[in-house]
CHARMM internal coordinates of N, CA and C (Angstrom, degrees):
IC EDIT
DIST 1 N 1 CA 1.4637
DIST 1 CA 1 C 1.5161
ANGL 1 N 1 CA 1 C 108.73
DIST 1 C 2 N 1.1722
ANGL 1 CA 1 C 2 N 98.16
DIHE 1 N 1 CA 1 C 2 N 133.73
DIST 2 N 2 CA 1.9091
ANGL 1 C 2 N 2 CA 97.45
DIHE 1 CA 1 C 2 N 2 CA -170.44
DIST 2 CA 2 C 1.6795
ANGL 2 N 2 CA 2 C 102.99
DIHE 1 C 2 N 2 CA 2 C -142.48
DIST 2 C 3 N 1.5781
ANGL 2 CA 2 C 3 N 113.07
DIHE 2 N 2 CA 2 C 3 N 106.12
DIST 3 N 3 CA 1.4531
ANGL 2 C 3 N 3 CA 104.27
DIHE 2 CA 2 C 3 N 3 CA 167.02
DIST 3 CA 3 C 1.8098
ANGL 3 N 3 CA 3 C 141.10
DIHE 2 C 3 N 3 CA 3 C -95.79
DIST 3 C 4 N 1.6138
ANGL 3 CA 3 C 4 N 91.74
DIHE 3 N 3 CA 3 C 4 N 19.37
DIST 4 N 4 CA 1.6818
ANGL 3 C 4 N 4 CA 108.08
DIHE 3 CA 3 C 4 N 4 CA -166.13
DIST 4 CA 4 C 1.3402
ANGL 4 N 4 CA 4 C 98.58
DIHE 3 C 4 N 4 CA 4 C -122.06
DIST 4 C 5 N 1.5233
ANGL 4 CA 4 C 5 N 131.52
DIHE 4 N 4 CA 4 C 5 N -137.73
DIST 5 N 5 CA 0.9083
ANGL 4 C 5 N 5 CA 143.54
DIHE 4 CA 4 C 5 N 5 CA -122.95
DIST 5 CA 5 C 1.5857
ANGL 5 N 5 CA 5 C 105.66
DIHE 4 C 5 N 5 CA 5 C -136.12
DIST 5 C 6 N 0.8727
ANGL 5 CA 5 C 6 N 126.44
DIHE 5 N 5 CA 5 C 6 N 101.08
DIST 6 N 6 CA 1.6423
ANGL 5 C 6 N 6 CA 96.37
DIHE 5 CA 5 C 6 N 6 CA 164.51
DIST 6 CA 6 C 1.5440
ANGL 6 N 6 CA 6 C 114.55
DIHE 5 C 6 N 6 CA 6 C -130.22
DIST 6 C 7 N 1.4046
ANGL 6 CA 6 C 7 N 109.22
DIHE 6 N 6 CA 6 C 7 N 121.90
DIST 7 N 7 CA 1.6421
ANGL 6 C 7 N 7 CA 135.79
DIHE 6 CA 6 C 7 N 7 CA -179.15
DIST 7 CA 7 C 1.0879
ANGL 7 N 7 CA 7 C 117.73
DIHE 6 C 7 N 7 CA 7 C -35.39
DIST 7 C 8 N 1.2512
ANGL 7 CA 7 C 8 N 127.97
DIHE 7 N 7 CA 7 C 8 N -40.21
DIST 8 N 8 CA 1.4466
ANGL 7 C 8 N 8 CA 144.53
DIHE 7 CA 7 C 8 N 8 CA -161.44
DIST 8 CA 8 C 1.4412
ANGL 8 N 8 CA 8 C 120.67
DIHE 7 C 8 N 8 CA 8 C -119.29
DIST 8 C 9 N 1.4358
ANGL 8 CA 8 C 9 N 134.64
DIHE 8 N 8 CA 8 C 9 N -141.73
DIST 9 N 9 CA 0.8518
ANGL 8 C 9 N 9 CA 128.20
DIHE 8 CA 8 C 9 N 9 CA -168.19
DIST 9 CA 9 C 1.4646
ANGL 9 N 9 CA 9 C 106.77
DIHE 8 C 9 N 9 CA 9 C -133.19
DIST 9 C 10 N 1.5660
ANGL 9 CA 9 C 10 N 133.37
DIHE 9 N 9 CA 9 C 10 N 159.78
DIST 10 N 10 CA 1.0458
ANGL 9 C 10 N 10 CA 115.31
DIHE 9 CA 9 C 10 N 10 CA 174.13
DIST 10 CA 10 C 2.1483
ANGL 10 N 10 CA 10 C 106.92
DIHE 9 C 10 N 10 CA 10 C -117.07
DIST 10 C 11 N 1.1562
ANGL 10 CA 10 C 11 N 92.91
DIHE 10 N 10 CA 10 C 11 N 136.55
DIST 11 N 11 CA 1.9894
ANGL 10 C 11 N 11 CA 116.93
DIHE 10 CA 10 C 11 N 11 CA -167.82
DIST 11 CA 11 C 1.4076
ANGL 11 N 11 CA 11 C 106.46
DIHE 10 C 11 N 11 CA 11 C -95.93
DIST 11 C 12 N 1.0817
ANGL 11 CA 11 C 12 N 126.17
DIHE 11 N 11 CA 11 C 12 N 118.57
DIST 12 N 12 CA 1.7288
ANGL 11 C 12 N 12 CA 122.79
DIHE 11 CA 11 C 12 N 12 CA 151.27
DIST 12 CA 12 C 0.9223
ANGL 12 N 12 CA 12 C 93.40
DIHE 11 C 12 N 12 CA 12 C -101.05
DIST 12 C 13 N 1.5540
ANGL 12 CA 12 C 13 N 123.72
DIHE 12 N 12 CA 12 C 13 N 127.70
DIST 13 N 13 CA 1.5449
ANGL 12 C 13 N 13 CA 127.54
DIHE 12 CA 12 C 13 N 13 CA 159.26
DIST 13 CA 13 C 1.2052
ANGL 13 N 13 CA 13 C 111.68
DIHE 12 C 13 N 13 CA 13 C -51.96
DIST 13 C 14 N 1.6025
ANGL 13 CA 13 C 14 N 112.39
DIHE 13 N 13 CA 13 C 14 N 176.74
DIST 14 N 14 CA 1.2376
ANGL 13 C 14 N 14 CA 113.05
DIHE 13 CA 13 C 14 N 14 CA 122.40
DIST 14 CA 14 C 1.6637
ANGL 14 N 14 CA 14 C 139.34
DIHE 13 C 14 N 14 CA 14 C 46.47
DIST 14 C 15 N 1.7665
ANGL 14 CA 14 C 15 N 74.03
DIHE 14 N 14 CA 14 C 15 N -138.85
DIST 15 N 15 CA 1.0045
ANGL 14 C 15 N 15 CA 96.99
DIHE 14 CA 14 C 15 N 15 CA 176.01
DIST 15 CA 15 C 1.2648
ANGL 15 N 15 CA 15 C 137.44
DIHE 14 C 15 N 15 CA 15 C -101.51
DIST 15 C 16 N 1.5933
ANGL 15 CA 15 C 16 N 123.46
DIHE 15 N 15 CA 15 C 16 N 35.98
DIST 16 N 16 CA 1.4156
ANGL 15 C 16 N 16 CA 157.74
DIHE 15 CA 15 C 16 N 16 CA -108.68
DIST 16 CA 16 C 1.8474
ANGL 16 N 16 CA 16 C 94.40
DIHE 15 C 16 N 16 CA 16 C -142.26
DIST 16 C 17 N 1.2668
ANGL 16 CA 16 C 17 N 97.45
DIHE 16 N 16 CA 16 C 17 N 137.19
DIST 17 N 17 CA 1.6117
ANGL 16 C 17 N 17 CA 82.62
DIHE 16 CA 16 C 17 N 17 CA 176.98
DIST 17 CA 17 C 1.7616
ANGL 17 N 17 CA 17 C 96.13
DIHE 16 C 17 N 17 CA 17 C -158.22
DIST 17 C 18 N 1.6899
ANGL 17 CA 17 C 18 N 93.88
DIHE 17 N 17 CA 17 C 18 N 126.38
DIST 18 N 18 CA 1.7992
ANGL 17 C 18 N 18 CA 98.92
DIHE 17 CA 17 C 18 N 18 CA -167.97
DIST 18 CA 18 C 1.3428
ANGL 18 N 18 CA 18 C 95.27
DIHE 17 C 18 N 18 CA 18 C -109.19
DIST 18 C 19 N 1.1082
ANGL 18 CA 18 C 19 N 132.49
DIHE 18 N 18 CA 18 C 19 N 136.08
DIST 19 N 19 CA 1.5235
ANGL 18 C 19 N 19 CA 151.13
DIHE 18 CA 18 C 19 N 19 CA 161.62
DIST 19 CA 19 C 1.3647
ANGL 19 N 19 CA 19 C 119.01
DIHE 18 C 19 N 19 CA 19 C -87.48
DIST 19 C 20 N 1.4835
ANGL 19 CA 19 C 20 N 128.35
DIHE 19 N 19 CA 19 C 20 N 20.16
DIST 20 N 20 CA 1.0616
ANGL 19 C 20 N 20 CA 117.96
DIHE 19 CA 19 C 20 N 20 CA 174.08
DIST 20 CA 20 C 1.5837
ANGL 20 N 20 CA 20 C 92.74
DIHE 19 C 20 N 20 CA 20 C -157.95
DIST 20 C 21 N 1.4697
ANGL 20 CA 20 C 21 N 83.23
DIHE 20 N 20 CA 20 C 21 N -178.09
DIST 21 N 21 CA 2.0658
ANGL 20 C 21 N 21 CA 96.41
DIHE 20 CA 20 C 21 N 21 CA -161.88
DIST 21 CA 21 C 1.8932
ANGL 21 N 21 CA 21 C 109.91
DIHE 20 C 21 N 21 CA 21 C -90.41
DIST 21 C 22 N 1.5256
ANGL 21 CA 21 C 22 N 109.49
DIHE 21 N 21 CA 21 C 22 N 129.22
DIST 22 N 22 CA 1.3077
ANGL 21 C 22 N 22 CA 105.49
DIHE 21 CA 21 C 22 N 22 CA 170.83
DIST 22 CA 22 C 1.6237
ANGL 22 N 22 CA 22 C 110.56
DIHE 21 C 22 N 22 CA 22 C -76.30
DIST 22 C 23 N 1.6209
ANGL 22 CA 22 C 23 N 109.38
DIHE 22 N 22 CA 22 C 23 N 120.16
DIST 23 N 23 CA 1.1023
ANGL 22 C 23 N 23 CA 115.82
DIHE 22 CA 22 C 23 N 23 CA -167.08
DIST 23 CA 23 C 1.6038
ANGL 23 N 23 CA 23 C 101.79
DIHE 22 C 23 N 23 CA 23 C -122.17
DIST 23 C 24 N 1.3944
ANGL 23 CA 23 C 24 N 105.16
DIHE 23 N 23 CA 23 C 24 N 123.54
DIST 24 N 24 CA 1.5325
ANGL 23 C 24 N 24 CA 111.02
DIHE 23 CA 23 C 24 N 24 CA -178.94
DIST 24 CA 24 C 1.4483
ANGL 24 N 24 CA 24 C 119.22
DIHE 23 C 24 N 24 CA 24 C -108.49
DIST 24 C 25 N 1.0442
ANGL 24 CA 24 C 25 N 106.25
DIHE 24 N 24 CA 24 C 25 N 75.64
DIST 25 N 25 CA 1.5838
ANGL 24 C 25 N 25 CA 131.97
DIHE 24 CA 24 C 25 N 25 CA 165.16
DIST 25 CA 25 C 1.6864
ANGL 25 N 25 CA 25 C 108.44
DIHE 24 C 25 N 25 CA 25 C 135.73
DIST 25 C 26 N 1.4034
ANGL 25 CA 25 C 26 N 112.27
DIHE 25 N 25 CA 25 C 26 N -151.12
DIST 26 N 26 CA 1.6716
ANGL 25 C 26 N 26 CA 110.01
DIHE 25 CA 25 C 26 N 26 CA 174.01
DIST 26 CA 26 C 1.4288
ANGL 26 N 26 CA 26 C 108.82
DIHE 25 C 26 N 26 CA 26 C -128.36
DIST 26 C 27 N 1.5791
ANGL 26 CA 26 C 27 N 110.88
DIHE 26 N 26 CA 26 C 27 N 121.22
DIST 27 N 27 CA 1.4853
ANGL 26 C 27 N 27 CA 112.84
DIHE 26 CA 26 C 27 N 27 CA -178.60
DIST 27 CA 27 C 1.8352
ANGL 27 N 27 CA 27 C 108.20
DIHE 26 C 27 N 27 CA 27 C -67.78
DIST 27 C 28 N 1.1447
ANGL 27 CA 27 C 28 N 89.37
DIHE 27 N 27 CA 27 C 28 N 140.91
DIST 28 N 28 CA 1.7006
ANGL 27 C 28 N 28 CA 113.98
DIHE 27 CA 27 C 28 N 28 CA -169.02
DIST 28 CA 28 C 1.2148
ANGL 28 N 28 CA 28 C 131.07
DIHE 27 C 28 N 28 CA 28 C 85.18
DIST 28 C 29 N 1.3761
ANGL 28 CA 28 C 29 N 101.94
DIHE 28 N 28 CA 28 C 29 N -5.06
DIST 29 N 29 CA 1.7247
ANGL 28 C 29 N 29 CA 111.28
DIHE 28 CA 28 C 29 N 29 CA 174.33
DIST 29 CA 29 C 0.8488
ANGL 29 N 29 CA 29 C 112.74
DIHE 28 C 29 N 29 CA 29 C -116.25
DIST 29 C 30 N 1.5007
ANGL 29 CA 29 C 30 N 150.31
DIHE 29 N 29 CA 29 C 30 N 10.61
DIST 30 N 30 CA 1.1165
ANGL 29 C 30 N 30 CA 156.90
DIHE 29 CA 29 C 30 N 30 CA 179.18
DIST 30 CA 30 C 1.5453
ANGL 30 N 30 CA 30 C 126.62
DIHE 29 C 30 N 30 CA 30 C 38.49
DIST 30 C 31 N 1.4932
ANGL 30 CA 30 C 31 N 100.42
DIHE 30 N 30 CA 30 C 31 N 54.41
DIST 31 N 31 CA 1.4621
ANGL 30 C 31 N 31 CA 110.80
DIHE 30 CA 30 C 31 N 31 CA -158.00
DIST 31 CA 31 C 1.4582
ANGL 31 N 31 CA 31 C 76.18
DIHE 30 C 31 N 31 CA 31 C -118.08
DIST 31 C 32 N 1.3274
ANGL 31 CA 31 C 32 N 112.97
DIHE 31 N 31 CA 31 C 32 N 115.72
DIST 32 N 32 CA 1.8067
ANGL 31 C 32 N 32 CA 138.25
DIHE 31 CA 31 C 32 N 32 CA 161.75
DIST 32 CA 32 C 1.3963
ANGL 32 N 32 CA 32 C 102.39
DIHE 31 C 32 N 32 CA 32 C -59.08
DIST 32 C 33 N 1.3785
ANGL 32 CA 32 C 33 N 118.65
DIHE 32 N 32 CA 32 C 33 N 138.58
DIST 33 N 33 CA 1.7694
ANGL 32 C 33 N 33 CA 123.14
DIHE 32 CA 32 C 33 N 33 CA 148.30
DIST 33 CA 33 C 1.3888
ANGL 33 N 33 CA 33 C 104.14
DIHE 32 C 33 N 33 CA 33 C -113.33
DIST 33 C 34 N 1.1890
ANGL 33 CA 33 C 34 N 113.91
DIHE 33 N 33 CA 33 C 34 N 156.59
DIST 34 N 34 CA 1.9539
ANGL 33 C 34 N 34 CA 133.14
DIHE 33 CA 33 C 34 N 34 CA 153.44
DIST 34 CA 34 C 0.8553
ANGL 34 N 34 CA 34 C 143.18
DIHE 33 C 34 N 34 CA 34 C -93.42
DIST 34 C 35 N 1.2828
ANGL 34 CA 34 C 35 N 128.25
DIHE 34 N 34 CA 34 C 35 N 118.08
DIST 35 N 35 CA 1.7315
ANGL 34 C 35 N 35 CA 112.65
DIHE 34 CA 34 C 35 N 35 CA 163.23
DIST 35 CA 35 C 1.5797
ANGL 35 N 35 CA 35 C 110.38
DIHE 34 C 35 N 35 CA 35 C -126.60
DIST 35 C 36 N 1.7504
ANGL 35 CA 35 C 36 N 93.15
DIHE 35 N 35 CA 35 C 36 N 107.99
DIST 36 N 36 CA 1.5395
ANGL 35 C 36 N 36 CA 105.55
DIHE 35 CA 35 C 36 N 36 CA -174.60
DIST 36 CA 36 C 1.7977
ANGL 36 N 36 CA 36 C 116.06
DIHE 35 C 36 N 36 CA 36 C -54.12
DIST 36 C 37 N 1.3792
ANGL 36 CA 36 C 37 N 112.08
DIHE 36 N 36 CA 36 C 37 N -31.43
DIST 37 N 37 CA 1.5563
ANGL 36 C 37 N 37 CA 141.65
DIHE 36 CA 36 C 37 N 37 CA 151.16
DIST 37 CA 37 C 1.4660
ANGL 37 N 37 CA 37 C 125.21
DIHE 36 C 37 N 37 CA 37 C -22.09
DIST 37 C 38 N 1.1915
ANGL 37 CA 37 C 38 N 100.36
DIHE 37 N 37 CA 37 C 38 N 178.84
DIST 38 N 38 CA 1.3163
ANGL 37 C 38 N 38 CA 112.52
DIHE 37 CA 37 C 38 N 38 CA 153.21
DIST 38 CA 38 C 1.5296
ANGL 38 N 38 CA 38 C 115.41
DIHE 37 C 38 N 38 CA 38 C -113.91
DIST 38 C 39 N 1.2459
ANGL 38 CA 38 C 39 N 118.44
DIHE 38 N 38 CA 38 C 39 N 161.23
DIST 39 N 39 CA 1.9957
ANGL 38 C 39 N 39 CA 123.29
DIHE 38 CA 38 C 39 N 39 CA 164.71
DIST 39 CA 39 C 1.5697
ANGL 39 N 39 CA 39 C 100.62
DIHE 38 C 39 N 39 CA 39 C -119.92
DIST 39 C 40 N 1.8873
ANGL 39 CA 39 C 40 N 94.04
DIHE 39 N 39 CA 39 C 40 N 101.74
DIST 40 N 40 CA 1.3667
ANGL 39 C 40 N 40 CA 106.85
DIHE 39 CA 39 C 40 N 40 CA 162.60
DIST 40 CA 40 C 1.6861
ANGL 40 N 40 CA 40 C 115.34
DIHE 39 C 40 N 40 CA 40 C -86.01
DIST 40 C 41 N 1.3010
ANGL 40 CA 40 C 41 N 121.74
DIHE 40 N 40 CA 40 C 41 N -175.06
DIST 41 N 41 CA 1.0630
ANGL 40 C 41 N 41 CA 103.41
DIHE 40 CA 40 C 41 N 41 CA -162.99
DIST 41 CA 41 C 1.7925
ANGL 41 N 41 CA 41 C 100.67
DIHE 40 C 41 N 41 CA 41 C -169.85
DIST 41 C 42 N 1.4682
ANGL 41 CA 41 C 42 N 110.03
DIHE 41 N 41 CA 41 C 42 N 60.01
DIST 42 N 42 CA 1.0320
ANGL 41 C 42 N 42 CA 115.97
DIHE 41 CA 41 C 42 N 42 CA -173.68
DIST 42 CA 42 C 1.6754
ANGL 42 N 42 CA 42 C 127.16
DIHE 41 C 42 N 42 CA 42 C -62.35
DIST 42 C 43 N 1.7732
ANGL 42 CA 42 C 43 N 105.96
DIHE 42 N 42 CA 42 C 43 N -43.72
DIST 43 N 43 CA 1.3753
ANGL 42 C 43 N 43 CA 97.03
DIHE 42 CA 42 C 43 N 43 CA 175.64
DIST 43 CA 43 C 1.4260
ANGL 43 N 43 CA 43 C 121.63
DIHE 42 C 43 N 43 CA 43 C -110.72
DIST 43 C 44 N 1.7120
ANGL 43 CA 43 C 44 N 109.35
DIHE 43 N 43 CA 43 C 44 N -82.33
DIST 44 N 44 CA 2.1869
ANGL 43 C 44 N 44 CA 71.92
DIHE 43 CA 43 C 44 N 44 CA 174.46
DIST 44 CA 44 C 1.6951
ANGL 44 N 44 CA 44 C 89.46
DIHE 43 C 44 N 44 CA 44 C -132.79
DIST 44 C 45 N 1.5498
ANGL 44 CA 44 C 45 N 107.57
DIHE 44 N 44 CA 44 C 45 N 155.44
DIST 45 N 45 CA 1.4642
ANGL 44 C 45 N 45 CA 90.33
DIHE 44 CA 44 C 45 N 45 CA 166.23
DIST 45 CA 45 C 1.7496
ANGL 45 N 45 CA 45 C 98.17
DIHE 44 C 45 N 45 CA 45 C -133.59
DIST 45 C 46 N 1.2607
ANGL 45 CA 45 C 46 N 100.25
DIHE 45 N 45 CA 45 C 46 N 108.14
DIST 46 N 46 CA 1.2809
ANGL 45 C 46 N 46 CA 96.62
DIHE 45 CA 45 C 46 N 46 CA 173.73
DIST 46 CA 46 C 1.8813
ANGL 46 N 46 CA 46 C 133.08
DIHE 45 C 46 N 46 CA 46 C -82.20
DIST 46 C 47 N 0.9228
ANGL 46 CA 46 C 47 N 103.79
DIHE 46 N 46 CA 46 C 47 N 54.07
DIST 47 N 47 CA 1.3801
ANGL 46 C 47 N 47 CA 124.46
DIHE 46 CA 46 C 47 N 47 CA -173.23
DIST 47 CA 47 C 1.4070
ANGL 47 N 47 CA 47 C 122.46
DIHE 46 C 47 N 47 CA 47 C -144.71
DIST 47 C 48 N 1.1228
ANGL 47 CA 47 C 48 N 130.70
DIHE 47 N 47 CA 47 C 48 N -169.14
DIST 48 N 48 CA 1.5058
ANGL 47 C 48 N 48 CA 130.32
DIHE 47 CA 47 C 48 N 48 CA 177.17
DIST 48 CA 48 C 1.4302
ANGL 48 N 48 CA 48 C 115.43
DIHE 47 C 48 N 48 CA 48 C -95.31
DIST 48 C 49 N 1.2794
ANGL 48 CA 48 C 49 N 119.45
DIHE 48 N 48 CA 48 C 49 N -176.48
DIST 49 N 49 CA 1.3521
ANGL 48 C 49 N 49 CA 138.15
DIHE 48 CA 48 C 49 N 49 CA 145.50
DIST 49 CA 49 C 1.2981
ANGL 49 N 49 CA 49 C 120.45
DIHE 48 C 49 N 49 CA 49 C -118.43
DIST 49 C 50 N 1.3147
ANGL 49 CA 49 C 50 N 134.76
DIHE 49 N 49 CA 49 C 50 N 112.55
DIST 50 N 50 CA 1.4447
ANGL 49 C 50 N 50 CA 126.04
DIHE 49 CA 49 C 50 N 50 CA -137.88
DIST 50 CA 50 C 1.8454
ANGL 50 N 50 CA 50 C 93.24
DIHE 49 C 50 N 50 CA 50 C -168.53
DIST 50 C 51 N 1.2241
ANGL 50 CA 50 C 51 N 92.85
DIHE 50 N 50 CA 50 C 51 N 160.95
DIST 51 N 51 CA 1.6345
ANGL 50 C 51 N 51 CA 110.82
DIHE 50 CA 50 C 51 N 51 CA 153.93
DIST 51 CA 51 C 2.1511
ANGL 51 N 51 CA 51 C 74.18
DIHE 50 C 51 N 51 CA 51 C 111.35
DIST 51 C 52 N 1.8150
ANGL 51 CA 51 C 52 N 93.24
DIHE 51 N 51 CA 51 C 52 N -165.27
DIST 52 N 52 CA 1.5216
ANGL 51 C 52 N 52 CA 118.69
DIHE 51 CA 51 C 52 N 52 CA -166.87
DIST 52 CA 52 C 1.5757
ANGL 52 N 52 CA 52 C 109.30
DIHE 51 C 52 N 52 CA 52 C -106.79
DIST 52 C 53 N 1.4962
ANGL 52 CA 52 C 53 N 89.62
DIHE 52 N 52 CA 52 C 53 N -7.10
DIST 53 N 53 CA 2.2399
ANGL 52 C 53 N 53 CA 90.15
DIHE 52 CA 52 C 53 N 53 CA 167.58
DIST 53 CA 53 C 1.5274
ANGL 53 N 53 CA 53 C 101.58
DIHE 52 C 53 N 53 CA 53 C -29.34
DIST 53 C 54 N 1.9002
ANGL 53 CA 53 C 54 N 84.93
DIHE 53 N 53 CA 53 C 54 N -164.43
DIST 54 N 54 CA 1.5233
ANGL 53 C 54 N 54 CA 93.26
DIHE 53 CA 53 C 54 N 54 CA 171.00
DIST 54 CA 54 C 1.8013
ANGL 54 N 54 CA 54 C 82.52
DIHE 53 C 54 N 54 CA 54 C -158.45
DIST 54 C 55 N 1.2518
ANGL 54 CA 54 C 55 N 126.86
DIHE 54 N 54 CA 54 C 55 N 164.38
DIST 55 N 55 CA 1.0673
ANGL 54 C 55 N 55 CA 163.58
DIHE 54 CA 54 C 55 N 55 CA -138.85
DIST 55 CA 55 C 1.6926
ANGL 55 N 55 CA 55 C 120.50
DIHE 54 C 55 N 55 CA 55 C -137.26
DIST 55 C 56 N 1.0608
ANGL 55 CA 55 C 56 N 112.02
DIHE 55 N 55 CA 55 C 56 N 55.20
DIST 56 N 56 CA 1.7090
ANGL 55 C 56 N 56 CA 106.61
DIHE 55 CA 55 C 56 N 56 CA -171.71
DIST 56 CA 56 C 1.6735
ANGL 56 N 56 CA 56 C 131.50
DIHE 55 C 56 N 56 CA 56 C -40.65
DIST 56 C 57 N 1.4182
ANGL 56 CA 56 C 57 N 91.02
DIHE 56 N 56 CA 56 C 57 N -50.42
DIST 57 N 57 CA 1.6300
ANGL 56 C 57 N 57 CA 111.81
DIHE 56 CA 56 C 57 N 57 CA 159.32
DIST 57 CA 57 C 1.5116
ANGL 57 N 57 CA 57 C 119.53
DIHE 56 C 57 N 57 CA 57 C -63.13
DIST 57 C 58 N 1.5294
ANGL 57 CA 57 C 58 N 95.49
DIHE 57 N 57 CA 57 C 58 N -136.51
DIST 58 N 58 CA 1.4823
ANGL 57 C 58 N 58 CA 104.81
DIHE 57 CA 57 C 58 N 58 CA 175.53
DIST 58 CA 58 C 1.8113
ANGL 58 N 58 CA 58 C 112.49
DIHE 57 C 58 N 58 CA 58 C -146.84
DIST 58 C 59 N 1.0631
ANGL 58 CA 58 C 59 N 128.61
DIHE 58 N 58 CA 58 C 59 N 176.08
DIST 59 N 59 CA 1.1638
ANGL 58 C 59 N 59 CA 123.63
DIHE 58 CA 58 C 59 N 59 CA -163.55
DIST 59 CA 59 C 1.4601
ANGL 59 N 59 CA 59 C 101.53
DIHE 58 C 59 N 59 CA 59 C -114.79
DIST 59 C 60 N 1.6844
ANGL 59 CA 59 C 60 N 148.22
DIHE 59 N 59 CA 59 C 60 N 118.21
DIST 60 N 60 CA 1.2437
ANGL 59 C 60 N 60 CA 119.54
DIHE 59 CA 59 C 60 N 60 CA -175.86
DIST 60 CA 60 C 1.7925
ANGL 60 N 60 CA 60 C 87.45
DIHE 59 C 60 N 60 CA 60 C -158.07
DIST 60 C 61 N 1.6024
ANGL 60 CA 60 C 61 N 86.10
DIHE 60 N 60 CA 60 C 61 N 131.62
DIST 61 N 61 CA 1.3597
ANGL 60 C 61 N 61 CA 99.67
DIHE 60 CA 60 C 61 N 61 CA -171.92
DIST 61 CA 61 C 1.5791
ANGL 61 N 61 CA 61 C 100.29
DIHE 60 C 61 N 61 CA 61 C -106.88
DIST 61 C 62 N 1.4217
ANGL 61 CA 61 C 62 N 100.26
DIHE 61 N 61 CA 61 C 62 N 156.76
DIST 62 N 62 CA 1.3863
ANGL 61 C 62 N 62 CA 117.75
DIHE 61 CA 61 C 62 N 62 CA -171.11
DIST 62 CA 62 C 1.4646
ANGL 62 N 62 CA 62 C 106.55
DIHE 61 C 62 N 62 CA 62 C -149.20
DIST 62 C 63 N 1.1807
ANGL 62 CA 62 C 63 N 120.80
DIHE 62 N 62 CA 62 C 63 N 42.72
DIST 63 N 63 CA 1.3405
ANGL 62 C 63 N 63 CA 139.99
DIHE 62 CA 62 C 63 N 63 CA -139.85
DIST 63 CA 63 C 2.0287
ANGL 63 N 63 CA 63 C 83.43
DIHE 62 C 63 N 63 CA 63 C -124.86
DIST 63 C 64 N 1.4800
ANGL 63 CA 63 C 64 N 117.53
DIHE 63 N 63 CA 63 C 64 N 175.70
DIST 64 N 64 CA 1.7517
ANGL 63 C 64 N 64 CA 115.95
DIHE 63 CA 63 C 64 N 64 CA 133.98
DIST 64 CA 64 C 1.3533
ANGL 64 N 64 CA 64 C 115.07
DIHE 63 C 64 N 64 CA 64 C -116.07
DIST 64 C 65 N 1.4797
ANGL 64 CA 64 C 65 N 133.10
DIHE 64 N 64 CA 64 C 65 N 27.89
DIST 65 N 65 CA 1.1141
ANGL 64 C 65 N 65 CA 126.96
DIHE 64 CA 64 C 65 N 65 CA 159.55
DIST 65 CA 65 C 1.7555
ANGL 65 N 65 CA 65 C 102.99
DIHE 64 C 65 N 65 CA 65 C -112.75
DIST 65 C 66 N 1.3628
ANGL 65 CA 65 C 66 N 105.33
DIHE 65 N 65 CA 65 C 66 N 152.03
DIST 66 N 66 CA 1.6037
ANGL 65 C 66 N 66 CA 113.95
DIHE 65 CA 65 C 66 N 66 CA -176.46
DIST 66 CA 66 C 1.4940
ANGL 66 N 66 CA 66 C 110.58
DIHE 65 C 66 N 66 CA 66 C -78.09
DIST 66 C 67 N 1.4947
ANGL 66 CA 66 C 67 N 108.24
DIHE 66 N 66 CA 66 C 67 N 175.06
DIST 67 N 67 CA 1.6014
ANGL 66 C 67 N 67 CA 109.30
DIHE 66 CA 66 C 67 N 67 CA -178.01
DIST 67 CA 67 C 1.4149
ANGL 67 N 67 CA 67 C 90.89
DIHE 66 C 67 N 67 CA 67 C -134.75
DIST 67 C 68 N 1.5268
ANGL 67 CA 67 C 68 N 108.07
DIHE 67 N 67 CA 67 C 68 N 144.74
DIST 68 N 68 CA 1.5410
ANGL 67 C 68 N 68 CA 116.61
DIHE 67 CA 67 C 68 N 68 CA -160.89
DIST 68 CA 68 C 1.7352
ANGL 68 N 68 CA 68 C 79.20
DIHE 67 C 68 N 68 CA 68 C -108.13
END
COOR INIT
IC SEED 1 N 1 CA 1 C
IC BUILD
């Protein structure tokens, strides 16, 4: 859960494995997050991409599991 800013980009390695959802800001409070970046997504992310952020880059998985 992220409600600020972030400069860069966000990386799942590998061989990296997240069990929960990248959430860009907080649902019901209308608190926006950023990612001036991209969200690559090399190993697995079993969770969403969700919330009212915004996404500067692009999102591109290279993963074999999908991103909802």
């Amino acid at each position: 859960n992220y409600s600020g800013t972030i400069t860069g980009s966000i990386e799942i390695q590998e061989n990296a494995n997240v069990t929960g959802n990248i959430r860009l800001g907080r649902i019901g409070q209308r608190v926006n997050g950023k990612v001036e970046g991209d969200i690559i997504v090399k190993g697995t992310l079993n969770g969403n991409i969700d919330s009212s952020g915004t996404i500067g880059g692009k999102i591109q998985n290279e993963a074999k599991n999908a991103i909802t």
